[in-house]
N, C-alpha and C positions, 0 to 999 in steps of 0.2 A: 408133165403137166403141173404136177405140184410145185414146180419151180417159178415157174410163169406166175401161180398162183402169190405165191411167196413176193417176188416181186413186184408184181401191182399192189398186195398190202402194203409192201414197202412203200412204194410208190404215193401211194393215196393217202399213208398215214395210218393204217390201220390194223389190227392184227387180229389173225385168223381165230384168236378167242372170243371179239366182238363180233365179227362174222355168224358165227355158232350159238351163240348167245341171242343173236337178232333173230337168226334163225327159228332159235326155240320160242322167242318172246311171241314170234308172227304167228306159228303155230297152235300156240295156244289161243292167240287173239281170234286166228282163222274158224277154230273151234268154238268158240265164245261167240262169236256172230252167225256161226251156222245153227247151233242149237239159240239163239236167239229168233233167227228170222223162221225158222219152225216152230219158236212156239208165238210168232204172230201171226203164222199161216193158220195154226189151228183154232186162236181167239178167234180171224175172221172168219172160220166157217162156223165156228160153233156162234157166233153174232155178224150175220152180214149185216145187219143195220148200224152195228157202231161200229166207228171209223177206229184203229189202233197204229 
């Protein structure tokens, strides 16, 4: 399978370092918006009257 993988990098232009790297970048982002939209869930309960 790794080969297959190898060549669609090939193929597309890309190499499995940017691959791994996007990876990481996502992950962290995925992180970063998850403790983000929790802590707008807890402003609106601790303020259901203002909009956030």
């Amino acid at each position: 399978m790794d080969y297959s993988l190898n060549k669609l990098y090939t193929t597309i232009g890309i190499s499995k370092q940017a691959v791994s790297q996007y990876q990481k970048r996502q992950e962290v982002f995925d992180t970063s918006l998850l403790q983000l939209l929790t802590e707008a869930d807890e402003l609106r309960a601790e303020h259901p009257g203002c909009g956030v």
